[in-house]
Short mmCIF file of the C-alpha atoms (twelve columns), coordinates in Angstrom:
data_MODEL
# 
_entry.id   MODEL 
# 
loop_
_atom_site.group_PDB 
_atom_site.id 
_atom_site.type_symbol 
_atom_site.label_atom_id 
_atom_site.label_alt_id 
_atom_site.label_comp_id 
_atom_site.label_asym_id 
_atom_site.label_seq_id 
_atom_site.Cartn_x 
_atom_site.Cartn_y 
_atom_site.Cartn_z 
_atom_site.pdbx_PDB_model_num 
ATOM 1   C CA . UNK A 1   0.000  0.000  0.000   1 
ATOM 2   C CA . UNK A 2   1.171  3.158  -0.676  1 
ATOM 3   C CA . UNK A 3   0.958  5.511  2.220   1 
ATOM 4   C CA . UNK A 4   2.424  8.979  1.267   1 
ATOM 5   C CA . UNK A 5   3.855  9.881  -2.451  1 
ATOM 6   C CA . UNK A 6   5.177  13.364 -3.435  1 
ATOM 7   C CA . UNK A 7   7.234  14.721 -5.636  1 
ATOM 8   C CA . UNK A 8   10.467 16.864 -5.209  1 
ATOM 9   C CA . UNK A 9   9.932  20.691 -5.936  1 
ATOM 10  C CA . UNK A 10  13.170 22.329 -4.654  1 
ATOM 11  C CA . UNK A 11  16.392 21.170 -3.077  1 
ATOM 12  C CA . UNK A 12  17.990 23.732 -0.489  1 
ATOM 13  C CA . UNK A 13  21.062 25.068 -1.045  1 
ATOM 14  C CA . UNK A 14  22.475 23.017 2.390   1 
ATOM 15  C CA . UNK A 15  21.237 19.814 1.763   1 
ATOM 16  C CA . UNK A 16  24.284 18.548 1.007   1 
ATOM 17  C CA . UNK A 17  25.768 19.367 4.329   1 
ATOM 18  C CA . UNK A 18  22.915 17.792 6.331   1 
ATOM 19  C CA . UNK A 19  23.194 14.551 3.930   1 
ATOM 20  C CA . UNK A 20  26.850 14.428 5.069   1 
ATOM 21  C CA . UNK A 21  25.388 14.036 8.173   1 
ATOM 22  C CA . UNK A 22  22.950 11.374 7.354   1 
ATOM 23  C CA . UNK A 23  20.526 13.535 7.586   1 
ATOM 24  C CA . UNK A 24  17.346 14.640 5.391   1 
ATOM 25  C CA . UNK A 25  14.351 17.095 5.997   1 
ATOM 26  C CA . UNK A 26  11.531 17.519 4.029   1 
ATOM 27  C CA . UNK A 27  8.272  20.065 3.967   1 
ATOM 28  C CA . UNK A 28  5.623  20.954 1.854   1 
ATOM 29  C CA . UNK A 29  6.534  23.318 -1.136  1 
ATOM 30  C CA . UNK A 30  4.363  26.380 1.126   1 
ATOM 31  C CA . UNK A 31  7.090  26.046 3.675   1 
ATOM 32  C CA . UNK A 32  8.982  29.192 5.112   1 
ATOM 33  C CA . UNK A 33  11.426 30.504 2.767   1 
ATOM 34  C CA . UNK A 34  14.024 30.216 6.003   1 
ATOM 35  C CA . UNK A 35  13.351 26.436 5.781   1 
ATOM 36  C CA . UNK A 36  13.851 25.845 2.081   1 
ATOM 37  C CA . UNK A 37  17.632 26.313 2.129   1 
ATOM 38  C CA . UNK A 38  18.115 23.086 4.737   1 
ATOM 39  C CA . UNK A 39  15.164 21.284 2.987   1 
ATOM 40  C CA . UNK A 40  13.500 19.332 0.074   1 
ATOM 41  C CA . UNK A 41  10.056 20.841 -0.590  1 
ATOM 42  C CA . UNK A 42  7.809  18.942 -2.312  1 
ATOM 43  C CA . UNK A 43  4.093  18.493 -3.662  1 
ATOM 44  C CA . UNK A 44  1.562  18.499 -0.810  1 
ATOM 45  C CA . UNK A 45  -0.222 14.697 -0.142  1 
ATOM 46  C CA . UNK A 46  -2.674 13.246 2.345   1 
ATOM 47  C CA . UNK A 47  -0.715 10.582 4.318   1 
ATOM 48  C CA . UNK A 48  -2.964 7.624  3.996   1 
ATOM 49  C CA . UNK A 49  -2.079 5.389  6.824   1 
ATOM 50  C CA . UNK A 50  0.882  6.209  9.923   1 
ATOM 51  C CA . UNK A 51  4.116  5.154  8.975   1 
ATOM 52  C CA . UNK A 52  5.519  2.160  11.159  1 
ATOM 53  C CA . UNK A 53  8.529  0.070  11.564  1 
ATOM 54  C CA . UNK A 54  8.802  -2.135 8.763   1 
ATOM 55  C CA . UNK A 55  7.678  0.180  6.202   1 
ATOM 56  C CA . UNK A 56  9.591  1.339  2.997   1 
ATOM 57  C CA . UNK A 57  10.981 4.836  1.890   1 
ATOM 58  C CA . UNK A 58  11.672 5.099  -1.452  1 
ATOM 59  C CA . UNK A 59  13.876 8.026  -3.025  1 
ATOM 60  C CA . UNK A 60  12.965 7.474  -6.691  1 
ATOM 61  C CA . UNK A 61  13.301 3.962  -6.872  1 
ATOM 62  C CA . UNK A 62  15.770 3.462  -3.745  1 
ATOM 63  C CA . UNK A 63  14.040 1.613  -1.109  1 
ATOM 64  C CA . UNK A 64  15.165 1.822  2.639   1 
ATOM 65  C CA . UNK A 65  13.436 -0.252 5.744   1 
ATOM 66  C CA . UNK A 66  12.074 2.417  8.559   1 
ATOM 67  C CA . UNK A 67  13.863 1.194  11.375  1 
ATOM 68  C CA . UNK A 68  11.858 3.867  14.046  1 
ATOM 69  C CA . UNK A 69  9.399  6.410  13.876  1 
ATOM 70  C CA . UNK A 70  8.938  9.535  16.359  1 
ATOM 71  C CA . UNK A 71  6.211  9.991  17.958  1 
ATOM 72  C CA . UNK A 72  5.311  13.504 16.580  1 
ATOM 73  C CA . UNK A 73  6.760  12.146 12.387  1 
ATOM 74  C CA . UNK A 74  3.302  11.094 11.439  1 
ATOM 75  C CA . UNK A 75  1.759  13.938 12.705  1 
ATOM 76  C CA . UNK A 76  3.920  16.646 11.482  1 
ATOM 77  C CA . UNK A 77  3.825  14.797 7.738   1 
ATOM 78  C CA . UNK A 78  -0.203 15.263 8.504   1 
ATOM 79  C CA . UNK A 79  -0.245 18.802 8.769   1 
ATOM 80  C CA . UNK A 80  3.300  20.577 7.160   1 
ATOM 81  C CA . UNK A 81  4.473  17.172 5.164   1 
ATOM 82  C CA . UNK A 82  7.697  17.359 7.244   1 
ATOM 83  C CA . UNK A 83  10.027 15.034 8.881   1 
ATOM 84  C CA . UNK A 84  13.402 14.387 8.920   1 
ATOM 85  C CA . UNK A 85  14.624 11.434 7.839   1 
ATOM 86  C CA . UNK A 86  18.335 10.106 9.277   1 
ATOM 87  C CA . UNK A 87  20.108 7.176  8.051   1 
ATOM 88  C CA . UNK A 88  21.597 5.587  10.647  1 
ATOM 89  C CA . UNK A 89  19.780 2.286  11.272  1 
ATOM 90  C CA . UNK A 90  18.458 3.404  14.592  1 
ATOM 91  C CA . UNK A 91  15.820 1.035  16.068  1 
ATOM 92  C CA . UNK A 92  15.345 4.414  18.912  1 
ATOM 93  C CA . UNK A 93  14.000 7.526  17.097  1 
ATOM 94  C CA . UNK A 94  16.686 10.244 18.225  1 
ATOM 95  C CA . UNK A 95  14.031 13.001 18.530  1 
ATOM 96  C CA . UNK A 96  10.437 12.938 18.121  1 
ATOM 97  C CA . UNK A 97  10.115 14.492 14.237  1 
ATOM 98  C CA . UNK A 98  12.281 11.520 13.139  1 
ATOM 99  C CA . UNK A 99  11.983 8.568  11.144  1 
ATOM 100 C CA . UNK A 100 14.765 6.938  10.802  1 
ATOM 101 C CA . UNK A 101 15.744 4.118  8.006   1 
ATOM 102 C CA . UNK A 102 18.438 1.851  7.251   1 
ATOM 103 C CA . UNK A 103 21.842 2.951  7.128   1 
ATOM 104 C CA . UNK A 104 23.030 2.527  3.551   1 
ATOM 105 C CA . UNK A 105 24.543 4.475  0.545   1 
ATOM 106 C CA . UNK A 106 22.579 7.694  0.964   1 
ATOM 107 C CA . UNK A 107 20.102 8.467  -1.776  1 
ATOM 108 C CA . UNK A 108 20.649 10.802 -4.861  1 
ATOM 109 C CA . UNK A 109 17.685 13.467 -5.083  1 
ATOM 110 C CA . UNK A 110 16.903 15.396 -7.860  1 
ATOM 111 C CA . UNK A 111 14.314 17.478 -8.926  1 
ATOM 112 C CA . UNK A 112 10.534 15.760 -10.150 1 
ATOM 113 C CA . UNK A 113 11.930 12.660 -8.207  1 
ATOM 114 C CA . UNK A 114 9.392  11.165 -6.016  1 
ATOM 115 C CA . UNK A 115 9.799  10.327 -2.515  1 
ATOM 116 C CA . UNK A 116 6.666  7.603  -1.348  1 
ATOM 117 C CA . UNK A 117 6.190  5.664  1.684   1 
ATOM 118 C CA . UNK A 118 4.839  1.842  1.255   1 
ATOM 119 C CA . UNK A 119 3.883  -0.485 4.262   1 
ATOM 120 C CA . UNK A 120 1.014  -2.008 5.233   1 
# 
């Protein structure tokens, strides 16, 4: 099932940096202009279930396994499509925003990619 699916609108100018760090954020494309440089923006969409443990993130067609989710992710992806995704493996979400997924080669993004969400 497909859970959330947007698709990449801008890519902030420090990015980069935070990917160095394992590290991803994401928002809607309405987002405040002070968020856009450390963020992707994207297309709004209606998350259709909670993402869980388990579940799949995939950055075009790269999956990764959500290894934790923070209590306040599925929530915030509700009402500003934000989270922050960090690629460590973590089976502990590190702050309550986060979801974090398998730690792996870290995913190129590029503009009209889509980012979705599968699980059950």
């Amino acid at each position: 099932m497909v859970k959330y699916e947007v698709m990449v609108k801008r890519i902030g100018e420090l990015v980069a940096e935070y990917l160095k760090q394992k590290v991803l954020i994401i928002f809607n494309e309405d987002c405040p202009m002070e968020l856009k440089e450390i963020s992707i923006t994207h297309t709004k969409a209606e998350l259709q279930k909670d993402v869980a443990v388990g579940d799949t993130v995939y950055f075009k067609d790269v999956p990764y396994k959500v290894t934790a989710v923070g209590e306040q992710a599925n929530g915030n992806i509700r009402k500003i499509g934000h989270c922050v995704f960090k690629f460590d493996g973590s089976s502990t979400p590190e702050l309550p925003g986060y979801i974090h997924l398998e730690d792996k080669l870290l995913p190129d993004v590029f503009l009209g990619d889509k980012i979705r969400i599968e699980g059950e």
